[in-house]
MMTF fields as JSON, N, C-alpha, C and O atoms, coordinates in Angstrom:
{
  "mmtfVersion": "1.0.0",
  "mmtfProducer": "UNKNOWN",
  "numBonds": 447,
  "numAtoms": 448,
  "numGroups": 112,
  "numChains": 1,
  "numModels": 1,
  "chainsPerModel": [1],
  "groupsPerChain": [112],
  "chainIdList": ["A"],
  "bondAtomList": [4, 2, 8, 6, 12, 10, 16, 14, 20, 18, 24, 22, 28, 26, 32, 30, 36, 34, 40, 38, 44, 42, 48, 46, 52, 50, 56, 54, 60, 58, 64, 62, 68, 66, 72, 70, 76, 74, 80, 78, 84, 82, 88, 86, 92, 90, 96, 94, 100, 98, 104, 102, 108, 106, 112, 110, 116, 114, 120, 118, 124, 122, 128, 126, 132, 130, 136, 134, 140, 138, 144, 142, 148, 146, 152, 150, 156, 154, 160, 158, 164, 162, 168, 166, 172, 170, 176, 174, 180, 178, 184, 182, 188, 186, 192, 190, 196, 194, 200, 198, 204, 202, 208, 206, 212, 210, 216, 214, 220, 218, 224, 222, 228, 226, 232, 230, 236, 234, 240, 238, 244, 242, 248, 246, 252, 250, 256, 254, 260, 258, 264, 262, 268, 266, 272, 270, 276, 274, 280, 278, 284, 282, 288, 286, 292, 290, 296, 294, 300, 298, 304, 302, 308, 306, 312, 310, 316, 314, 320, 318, 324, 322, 328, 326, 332, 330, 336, 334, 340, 338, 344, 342, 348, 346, 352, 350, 356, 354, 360, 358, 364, 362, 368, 366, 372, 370, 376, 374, 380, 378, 384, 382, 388, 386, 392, 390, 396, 394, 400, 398, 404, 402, 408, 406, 412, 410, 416, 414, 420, 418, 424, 422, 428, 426, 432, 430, 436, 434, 440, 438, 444, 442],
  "bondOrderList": [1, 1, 1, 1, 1, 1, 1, 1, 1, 1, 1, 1, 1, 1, 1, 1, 1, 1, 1, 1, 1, 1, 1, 1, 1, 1, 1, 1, 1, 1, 1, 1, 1, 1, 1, 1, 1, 1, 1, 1, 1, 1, 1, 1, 1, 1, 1, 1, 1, 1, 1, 1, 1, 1, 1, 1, 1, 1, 1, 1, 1, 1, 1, 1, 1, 1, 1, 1, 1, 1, 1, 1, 1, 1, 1, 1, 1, 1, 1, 1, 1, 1, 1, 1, 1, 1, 1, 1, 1, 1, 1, 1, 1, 1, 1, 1, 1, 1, 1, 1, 1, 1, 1, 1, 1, 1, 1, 1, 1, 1, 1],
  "groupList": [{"groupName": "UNK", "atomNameList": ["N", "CA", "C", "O"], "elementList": ["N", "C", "C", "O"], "formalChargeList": [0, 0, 0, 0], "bondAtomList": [1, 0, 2, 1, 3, 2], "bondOrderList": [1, 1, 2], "singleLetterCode": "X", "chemCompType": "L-PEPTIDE LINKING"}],
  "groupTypeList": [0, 0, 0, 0, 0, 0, 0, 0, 0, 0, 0, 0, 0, 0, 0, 0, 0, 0, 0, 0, 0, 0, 0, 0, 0, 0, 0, 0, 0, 0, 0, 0, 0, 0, 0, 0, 0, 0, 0, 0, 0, 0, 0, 0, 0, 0, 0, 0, 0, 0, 0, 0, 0, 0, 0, 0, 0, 0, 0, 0, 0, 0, 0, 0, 0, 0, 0, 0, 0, 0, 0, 0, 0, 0, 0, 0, 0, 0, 0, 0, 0, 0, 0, 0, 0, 0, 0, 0, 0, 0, 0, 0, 0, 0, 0, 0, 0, 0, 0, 0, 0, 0, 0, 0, 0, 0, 0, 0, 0, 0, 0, 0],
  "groupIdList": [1, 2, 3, 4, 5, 6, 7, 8, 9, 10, 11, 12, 13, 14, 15, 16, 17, 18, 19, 20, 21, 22, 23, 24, 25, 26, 27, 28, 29, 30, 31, 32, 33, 34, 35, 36, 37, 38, 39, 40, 41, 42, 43, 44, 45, 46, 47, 48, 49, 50, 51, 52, 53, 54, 55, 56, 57, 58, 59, 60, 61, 62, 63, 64, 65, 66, 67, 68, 69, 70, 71, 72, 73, 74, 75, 76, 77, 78, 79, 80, 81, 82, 83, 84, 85, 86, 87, 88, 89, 90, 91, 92, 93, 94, 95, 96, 97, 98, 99, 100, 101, 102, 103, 104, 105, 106, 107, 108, 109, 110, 111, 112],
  "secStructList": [7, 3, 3, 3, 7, 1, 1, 7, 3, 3, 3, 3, 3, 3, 7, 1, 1, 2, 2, 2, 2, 2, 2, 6, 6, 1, 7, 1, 3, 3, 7, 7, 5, 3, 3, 3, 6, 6, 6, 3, 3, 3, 3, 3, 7, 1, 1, 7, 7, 7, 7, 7, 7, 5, 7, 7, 7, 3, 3, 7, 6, 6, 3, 3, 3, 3, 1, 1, 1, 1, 3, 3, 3, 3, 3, 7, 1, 7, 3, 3, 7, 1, 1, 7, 5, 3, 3, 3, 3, 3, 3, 1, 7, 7, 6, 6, 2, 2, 2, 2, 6, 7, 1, 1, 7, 5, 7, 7, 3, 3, 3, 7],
  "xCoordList": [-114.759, -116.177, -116.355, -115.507, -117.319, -117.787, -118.843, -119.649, -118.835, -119.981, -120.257, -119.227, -121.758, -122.502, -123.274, -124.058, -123.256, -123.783, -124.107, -123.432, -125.232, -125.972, -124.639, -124.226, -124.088, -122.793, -121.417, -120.373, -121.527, -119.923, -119.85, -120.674, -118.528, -118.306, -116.715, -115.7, -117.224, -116.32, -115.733, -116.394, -114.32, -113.91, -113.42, -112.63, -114.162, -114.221, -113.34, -113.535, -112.382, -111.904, -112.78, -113.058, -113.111, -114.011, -112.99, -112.231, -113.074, -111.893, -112.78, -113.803, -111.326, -111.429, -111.966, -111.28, -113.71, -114.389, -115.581, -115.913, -116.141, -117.762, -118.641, -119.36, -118.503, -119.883, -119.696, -120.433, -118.183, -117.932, -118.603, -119.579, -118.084, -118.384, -119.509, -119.814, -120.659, -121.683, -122.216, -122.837, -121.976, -121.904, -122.549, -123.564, -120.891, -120.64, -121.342, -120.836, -122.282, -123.061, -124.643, -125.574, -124.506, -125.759, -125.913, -126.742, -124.339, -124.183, -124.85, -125.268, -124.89, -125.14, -126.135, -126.728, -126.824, -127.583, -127.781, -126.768, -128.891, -129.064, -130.12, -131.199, -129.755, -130.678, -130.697, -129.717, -132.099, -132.511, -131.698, -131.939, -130.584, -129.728, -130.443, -131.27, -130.514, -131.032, -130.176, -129.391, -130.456, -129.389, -129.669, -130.761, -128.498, -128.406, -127.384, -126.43, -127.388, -126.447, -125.775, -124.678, -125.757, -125.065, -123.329, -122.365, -123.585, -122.242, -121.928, -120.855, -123.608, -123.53, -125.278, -126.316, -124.952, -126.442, -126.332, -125.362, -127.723, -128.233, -129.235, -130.216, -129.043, -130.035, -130.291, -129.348, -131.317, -131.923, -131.855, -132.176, -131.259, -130.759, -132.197, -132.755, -132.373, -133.585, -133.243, -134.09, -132.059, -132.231, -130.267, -129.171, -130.592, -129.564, -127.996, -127.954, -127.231, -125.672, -124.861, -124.948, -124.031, -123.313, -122.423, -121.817, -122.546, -121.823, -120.756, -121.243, -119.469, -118.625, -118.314, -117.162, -119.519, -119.107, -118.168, -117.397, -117.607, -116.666, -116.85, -117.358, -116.125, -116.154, -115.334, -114.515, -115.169, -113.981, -113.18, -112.05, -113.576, -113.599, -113.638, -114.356, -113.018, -112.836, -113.627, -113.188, -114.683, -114.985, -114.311, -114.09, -114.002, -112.946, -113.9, -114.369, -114.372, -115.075, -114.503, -113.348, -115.581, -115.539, -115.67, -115.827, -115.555, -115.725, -116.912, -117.656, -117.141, -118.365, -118.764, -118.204, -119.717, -120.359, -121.746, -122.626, -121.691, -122.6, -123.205, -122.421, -124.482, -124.704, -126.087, -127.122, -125.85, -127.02, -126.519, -125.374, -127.155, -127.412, -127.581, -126.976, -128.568, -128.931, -128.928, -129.832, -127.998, -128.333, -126.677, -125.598, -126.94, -125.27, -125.224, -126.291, -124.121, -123.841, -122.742, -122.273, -122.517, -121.753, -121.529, -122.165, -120.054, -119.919, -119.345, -118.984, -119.37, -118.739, -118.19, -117.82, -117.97, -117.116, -116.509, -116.951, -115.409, -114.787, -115.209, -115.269, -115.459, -115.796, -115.977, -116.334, -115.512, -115.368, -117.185, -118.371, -116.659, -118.204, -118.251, -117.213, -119.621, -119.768, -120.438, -120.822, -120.486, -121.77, -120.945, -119.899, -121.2, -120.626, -120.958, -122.131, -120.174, -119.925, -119.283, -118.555, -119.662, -119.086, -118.215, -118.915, -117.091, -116.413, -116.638, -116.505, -117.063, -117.62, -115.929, -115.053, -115.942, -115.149, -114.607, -114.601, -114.148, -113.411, -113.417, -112.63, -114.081, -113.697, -112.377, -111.722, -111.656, -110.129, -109.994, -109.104, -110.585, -110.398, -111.657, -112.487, -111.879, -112.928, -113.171, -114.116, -112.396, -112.921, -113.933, -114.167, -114.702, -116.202, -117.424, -118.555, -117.196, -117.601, -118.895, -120.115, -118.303, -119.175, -120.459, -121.592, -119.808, -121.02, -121.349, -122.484, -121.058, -121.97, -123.248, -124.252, -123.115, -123.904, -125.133, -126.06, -124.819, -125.646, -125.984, -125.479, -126.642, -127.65, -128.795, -128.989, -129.521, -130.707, -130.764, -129.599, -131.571, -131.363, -130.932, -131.082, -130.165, -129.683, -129.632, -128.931, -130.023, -130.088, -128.103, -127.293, -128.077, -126.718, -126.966, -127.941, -125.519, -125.427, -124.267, -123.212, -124.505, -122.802, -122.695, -123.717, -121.254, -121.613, -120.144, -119.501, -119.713, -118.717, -117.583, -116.458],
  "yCoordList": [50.053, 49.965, 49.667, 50.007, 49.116, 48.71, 49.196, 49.35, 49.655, 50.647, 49.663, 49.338, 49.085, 48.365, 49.195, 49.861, 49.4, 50.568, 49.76, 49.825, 49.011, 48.425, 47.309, 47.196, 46.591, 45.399, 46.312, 46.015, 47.025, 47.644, 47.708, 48.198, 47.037, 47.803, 48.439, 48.303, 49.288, 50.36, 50.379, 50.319, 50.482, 50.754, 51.517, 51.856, 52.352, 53.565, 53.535, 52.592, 54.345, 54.457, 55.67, 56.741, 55.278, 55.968, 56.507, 55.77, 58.061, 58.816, 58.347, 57.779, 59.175, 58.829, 59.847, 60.678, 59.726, 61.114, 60.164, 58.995, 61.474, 60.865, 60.315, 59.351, 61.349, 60.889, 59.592, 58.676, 59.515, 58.088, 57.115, 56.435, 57.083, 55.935, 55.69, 54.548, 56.832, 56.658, 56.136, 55.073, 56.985, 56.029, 54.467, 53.805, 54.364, 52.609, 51.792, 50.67, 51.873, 51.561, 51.046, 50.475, 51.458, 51.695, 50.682, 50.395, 50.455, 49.446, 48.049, 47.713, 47.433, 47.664, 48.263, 47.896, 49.496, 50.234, 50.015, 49.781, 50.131, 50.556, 51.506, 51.448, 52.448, 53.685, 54.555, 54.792, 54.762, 55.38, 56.742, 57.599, 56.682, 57.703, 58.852, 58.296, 60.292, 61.25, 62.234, 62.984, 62.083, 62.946, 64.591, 64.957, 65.418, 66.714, 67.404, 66.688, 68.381, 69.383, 68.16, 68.682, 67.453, 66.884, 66.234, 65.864, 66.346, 66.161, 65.034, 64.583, 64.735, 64.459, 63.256, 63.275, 62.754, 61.688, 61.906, 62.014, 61.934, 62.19, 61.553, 61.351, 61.111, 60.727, 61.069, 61.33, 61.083, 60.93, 59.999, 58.86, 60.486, 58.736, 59.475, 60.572, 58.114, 57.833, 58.446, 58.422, 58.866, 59.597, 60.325, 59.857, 61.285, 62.264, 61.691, 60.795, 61.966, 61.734, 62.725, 63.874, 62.41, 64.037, 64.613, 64.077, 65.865, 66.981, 67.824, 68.921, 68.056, 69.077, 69.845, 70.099, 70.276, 70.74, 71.299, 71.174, 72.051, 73.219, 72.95, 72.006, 74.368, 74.539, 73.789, 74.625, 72.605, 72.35, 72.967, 72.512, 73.865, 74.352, 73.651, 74.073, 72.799, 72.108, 70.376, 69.557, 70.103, 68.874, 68.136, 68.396, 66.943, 66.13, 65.017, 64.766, 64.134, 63.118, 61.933, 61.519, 61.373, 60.216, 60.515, 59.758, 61.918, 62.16, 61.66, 61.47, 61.468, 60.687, 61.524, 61.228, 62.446, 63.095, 63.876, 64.011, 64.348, 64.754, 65.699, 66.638, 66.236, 67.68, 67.841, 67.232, 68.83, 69.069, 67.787, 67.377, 67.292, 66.101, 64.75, 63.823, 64.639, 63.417, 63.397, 62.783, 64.008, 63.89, 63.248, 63.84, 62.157, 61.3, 61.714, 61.688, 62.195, 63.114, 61.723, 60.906, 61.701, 61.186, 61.603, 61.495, 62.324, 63.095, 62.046, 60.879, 62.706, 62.112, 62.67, 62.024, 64.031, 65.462, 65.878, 65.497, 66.721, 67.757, 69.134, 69.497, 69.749, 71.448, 71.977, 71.51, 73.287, 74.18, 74.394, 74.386, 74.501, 74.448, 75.589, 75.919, 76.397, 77.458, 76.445, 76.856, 75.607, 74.854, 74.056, 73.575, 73.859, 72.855, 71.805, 71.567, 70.97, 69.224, 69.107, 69.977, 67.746, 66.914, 65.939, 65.296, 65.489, 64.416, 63.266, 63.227, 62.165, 60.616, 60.057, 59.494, 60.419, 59.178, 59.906, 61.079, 58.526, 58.722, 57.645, 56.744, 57.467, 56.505, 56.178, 57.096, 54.788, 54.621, 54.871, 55.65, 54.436, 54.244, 54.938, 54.043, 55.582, 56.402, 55.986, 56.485, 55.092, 54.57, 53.812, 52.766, 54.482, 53.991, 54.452, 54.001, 55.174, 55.348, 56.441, 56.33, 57.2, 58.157, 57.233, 57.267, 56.352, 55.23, 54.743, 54.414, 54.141, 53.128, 53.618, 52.924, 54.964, 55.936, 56.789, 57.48, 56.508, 56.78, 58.208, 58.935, 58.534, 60.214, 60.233, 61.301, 59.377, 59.235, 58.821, 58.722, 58.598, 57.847, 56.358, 55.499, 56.283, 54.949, 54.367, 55.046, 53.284, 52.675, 52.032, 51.691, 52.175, 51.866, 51.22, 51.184, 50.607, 49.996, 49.884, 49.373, 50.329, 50.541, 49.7, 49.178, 49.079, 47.886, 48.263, 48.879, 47.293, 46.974, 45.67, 45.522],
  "zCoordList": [-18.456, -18.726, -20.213, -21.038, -20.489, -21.968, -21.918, -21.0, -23.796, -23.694, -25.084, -25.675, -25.742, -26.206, -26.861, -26.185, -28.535, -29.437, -30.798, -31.825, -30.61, -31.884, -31.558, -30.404, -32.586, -32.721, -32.613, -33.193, -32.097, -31.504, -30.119, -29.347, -29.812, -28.39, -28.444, -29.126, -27.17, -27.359, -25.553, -24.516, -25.765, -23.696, -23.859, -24.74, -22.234, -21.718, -20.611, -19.845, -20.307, -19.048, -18.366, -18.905, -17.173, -16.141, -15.056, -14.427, -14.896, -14.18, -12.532, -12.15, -11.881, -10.387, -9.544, -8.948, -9.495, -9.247, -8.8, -8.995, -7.969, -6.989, -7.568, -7.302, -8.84, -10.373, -10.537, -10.171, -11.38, -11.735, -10.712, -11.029, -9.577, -8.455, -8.614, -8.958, -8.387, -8.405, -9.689, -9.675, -11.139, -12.205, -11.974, -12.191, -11.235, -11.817, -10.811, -10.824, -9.954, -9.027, -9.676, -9.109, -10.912, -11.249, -12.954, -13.818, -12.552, -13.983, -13.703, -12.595, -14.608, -16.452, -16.243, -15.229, -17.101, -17.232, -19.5, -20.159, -20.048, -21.093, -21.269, -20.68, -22.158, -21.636, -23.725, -24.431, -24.027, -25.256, -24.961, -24.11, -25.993, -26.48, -27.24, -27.963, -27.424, -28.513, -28.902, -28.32, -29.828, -31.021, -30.405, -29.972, -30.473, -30.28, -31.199, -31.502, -31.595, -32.504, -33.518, -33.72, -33.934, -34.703, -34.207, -34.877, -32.713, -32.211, -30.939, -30.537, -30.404, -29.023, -29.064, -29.726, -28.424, -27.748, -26.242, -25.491, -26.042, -24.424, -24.093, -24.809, -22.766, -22.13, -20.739, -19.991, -20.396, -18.969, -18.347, -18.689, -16.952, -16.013, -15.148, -15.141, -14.451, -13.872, -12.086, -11.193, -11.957, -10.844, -10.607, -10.918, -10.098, -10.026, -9.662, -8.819, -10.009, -9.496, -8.968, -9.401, -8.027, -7.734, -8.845, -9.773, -8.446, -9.267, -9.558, -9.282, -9.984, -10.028, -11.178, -11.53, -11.863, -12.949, -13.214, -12.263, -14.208, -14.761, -16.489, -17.094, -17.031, -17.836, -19.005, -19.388, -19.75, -19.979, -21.125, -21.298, -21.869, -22.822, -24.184, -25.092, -24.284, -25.46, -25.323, -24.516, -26.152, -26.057, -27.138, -28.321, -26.222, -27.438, -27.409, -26.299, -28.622, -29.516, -28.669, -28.772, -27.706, -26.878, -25.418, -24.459, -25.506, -23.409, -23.254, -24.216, -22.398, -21.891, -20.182, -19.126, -20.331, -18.919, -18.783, -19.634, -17.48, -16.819, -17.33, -17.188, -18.058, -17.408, -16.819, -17.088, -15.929, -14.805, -13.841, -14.029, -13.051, -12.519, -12.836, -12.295, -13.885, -14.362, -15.791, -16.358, -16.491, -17.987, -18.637, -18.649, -19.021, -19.65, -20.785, -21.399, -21.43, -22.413, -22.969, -22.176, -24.306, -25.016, -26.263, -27.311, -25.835, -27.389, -28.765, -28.616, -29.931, -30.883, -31.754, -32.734, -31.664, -32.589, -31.421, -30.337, -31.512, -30.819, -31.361, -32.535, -30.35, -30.257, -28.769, -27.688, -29.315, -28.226, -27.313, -27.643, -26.517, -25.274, -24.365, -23.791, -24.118, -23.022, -21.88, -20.785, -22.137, -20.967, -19.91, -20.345, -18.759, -17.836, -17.691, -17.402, -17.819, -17.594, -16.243, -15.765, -15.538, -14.752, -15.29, -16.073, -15.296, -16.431, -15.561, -14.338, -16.502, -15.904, -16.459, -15.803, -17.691, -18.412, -20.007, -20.38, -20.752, -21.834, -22.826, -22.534, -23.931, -24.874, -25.191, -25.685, -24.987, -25.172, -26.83, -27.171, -27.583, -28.919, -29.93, -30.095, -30.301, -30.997, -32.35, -32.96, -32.915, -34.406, -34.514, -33.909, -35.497, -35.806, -34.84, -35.024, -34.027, -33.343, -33.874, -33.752, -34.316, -35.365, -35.605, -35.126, -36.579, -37.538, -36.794, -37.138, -35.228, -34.718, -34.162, -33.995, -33.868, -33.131, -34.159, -33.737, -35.5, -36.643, -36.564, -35.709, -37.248, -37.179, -36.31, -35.73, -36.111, -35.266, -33.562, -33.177, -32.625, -31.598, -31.598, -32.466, -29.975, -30.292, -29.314, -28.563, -28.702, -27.725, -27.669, -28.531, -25.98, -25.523, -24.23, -23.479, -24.194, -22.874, -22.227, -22.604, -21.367, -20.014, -19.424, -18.979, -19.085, -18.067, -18.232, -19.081, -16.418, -16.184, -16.86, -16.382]
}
């Protein structure tokens, strides 16, 4: 998957799970990113995906997932987490990634 962040792109490998499938059904999608804790952008998908959360304990800078149902999470720091994720995916390469994603909201785009 290619993920499209202002003039960067970035590939994602998308794991082998229901979410994902469903995910990638729904590609190309571009969707207004929002800044959270200084670590992560979120957005609201326009309708629910299935679920298996768990805890993962440790977020590593590029996972790319679920939480709740419909909310796409894209991290860009690593830190430890109490909250449950569904895992969609994984940024292959994380450089620049920080900067492409800026401090503010950011419009993105997923596609196959």
């Amino acid at each position: 998957m290619k993920i499209h962040i202002g003039t960067s792109t970035f590939t994602a490998t998308l794991y082998e799970n229901a979410t994902a499938e469903a995910f990638k059904t729904r590609l190309p999608i571009t969707v207004n990113m929002v800044e959270l804790n200084d670590n992560e952008k979120y957005a609201d998908l326009p309708s629910s995906l299935p679920t298996n959360a768990s805890n993962p304990g440790t977020i590593q800078a590029g996972d790319l997932m679920l939480y709740g149902s419909s909310t796409l999470v894209l991290f860009y720091k690593s830190f430890s987490t109490s909250y449950n994720y569904t895992k969609l995916g994984r940024i292959d390469d994380i450089t620049g990634l920080t900067a492409a994603l800026g401090s503010g909201n950011v419009k993105v785009t997923f596609e196959l």
